[in-house]
C-alpha positions in Angstrom: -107.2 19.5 -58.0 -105.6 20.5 -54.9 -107.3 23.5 -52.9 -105.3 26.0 -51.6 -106.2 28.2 -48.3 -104.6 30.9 -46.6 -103.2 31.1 -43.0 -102.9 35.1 -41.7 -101.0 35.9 -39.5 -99.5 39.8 -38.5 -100.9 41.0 -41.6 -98.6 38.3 -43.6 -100.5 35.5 -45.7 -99.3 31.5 -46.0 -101.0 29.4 -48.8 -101.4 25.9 -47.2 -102.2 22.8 -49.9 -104.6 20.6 -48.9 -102.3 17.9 -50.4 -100.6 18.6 -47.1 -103.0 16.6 -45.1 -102.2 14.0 -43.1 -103.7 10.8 -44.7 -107.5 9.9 -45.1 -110.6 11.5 -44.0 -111.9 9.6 -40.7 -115.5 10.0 -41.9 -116.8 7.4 -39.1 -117.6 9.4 -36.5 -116.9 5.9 -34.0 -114.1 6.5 -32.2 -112.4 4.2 -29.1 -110.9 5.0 -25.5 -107.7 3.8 -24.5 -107.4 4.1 -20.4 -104.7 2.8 -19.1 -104.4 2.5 -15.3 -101.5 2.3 -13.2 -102.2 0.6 -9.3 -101.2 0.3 -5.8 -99.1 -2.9 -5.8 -101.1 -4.1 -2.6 -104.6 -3.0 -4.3 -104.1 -4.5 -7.7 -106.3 -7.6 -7.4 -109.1 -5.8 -4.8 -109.1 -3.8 -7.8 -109.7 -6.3 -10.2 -112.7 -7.7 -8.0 -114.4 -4.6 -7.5 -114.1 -4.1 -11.1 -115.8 -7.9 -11.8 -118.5 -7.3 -9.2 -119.3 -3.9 -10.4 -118.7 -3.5 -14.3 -121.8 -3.9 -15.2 -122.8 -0.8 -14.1 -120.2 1.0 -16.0 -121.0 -0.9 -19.2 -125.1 0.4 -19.0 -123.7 3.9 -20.4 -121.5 2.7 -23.0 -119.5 -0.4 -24.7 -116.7 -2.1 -23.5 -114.6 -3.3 -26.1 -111.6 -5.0 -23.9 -110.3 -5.2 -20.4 -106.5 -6.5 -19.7 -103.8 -6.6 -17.1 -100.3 -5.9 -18.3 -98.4 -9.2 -18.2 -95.3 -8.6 -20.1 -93.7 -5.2 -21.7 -94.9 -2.7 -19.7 -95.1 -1.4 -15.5 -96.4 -4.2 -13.0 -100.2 -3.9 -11.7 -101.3 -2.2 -14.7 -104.8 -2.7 -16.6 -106.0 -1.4 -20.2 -109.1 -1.4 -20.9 -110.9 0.1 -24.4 -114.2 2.1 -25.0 -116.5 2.6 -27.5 -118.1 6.3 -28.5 -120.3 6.6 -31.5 -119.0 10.3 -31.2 -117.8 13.1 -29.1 -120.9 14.4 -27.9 -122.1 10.6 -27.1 -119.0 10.6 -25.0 -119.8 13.7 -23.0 -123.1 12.0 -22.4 -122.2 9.0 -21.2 -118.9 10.6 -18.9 -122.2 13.1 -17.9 -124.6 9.8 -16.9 -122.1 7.7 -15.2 -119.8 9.8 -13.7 -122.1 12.6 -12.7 -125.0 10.9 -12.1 -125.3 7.3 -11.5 -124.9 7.3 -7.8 -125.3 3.7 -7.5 -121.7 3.6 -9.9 -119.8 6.6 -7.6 -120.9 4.6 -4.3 -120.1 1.0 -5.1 -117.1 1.9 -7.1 -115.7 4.8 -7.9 -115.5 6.1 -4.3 -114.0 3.5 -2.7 -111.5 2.7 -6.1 -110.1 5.6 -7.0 -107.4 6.1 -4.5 -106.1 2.8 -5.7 -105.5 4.3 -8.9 -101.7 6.4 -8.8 -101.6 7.4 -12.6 -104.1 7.2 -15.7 -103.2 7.9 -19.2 -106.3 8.0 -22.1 -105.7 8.2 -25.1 -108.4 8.6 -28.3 -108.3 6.7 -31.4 -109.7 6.2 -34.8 -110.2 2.5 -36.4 -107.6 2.9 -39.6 -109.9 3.4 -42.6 -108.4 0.1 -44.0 -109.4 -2.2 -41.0 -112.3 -3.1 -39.0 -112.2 -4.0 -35.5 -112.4 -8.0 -35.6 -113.8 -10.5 -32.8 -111.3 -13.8 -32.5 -112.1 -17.1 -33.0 -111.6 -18.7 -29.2 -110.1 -17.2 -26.0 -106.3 -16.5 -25.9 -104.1 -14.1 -25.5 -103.4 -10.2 -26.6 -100.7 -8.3 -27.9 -100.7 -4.2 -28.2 -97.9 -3.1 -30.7 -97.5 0.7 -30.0 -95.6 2.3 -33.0 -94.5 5.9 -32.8 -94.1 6.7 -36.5 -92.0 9.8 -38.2 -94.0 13.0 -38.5 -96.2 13.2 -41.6 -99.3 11.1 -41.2 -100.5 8.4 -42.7 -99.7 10.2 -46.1 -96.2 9.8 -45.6 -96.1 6.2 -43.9 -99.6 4.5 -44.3 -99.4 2.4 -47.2 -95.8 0.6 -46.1 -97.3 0.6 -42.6 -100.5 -1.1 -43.5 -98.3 -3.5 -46.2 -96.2 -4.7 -43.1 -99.1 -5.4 -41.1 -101.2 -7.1 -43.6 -97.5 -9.3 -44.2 -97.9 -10.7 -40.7 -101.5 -11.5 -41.2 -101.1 -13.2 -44.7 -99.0 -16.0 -42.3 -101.8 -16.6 -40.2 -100.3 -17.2 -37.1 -102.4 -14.4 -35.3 -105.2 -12.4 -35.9 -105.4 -9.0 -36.4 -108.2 -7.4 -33.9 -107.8 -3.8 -35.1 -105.2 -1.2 -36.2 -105.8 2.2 -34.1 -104.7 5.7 -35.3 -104.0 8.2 -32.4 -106.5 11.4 -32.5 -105.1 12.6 -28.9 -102.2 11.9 -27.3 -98.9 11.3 -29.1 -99.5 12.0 -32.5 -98.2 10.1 -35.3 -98.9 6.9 -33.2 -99.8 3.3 -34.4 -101.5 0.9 -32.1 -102.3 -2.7 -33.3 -104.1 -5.2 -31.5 -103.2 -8.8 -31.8 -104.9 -12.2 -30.4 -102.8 -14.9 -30.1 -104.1 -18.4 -29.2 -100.9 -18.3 -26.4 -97.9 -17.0 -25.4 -95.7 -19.9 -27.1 -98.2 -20.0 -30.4 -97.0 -16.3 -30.9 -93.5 -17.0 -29.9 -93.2 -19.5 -33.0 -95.2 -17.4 -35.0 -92.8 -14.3 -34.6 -89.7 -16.9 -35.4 -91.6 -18.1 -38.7 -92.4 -14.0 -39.6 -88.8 -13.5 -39.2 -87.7 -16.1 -41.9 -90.7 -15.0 -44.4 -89.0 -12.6 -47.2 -92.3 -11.0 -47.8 -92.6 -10.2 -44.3 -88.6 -9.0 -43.8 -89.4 -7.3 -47.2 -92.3 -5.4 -46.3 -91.0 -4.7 -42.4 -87.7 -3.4 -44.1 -90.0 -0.3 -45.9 -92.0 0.7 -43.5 -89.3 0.8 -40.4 -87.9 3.5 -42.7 -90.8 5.7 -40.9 -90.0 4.4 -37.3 -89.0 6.1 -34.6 -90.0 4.1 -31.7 -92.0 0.8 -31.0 -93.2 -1.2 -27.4 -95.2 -4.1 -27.2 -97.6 -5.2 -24.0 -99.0 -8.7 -23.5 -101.8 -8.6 -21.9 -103.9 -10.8 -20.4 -107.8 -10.9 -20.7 -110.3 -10.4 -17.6 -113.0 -12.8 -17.4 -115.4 -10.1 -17.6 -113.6 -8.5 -21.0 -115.6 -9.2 -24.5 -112.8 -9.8 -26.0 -111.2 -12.8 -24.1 
């Protein structure tokens, strides 16, 4: 049975369905970063290095799920990199420990980084409740499929969206590292995260998908819901997890 609940506003009162939710409850509290830095041409790989020699001291507060440059698909001299939060307040903690507090991480890297930083986007997401973050097999390469879906949530769109997505997998040409729900930033936005053994393994893999009438099938629906998609390919750091 649906609940109703009441809005008031000026002395007026709106009933409000719950059937007008968005999707799913996100009971795991475990959420992940997406930071996404933008740098000085002539800094980019002094930046990379300082990062290498100096991660580790980052990564003593809180998990590091992925670091990347941007190869293809997006602004030059650009790195993503994800974190891992059991919850909000573990967040605040951590931001409290290594930003505020660990002097030895402000000295060695912070300091003397930042002003090769011009622009930095983060974005928070939620693990789709249908989907668990997977490690690949080998090292390769990584693809981040942004899609900026119609209005609605994933009640409107979520079952042709995750149909599409399991289609590609079902061809096993990739692997499927995790399909990320946006919490803030853009709403109504789709990331997946693909490995791919190399550029030209994913190139023929995309030309098979293309030919597969379950996957042109299944694409068809949920592009119905589309309003925008990019794609990055992205290059692991040696000092990423996921490489």
């Amino acid at each position: 049975m649906n609940k109703v609940f009441h809005i008031w506003k000026y002395g007026m009162i709106f009933p409000v369905c719950s059937s007008f939710a968005t999707g799913p409850r996100q009971y795991d509290r475990t959420f992940y970063e997406f930071r996404t830095y933008c740098l000085k041409p002539s800094k980019m790989n002094e930046f990379l290095e300082e990062v290498k020699k100096n991660i580790h001291l980052r990564t003593a507060h809180s998990e590091l799920i992925g670091f990347w440059t941007v190869e293809f698909g997006g602004r030059m001299n650009k790195v993503f990199h994800i974190w891992k939060y059991d919850n909000f307040a573990h967040r605040s903690q951590v931001r409290g420990e290594a930003v505020a507090k660990d002097k030895e991480w402000q000295e060695k890297f912070l300091i003397p980084n930042l002003a090769h930083i011009y622009k930095q986007e983060i974005e928070i997401t939620y693990l789709v409740p249908w989907c668990k973050l997977e490690k690949p097999p080998k090292e390769g390469v990584y693809e981040l499929v942004i899609f900026q879906m119609k209005p609605g949530g994933p009640a409107l769109w979520g079952d042709a969206f995750k149909r599409a997505v399991n289609a590609h997998v079902d061809l096993g040409y990739s692997k499927l590292v995790g399909v990320f729900h946006t919490e803030y930033g853009a709403l109504n936005r789709v990331h997946v995260l693909w490995w791919h053994e190399s550029a030209d393994s994913r190139a023929a893999g995309r030309h098979q998908s293309h030919e597969d009438p379950r996957v042109v099938a299944a694409v068809r629906e949920s592009v119905n819901y589309l309003v925008s998609q990019q794609n990055m390919f992205l290059i692991p750091t040696s000092y990423s997890p996921l490489k």
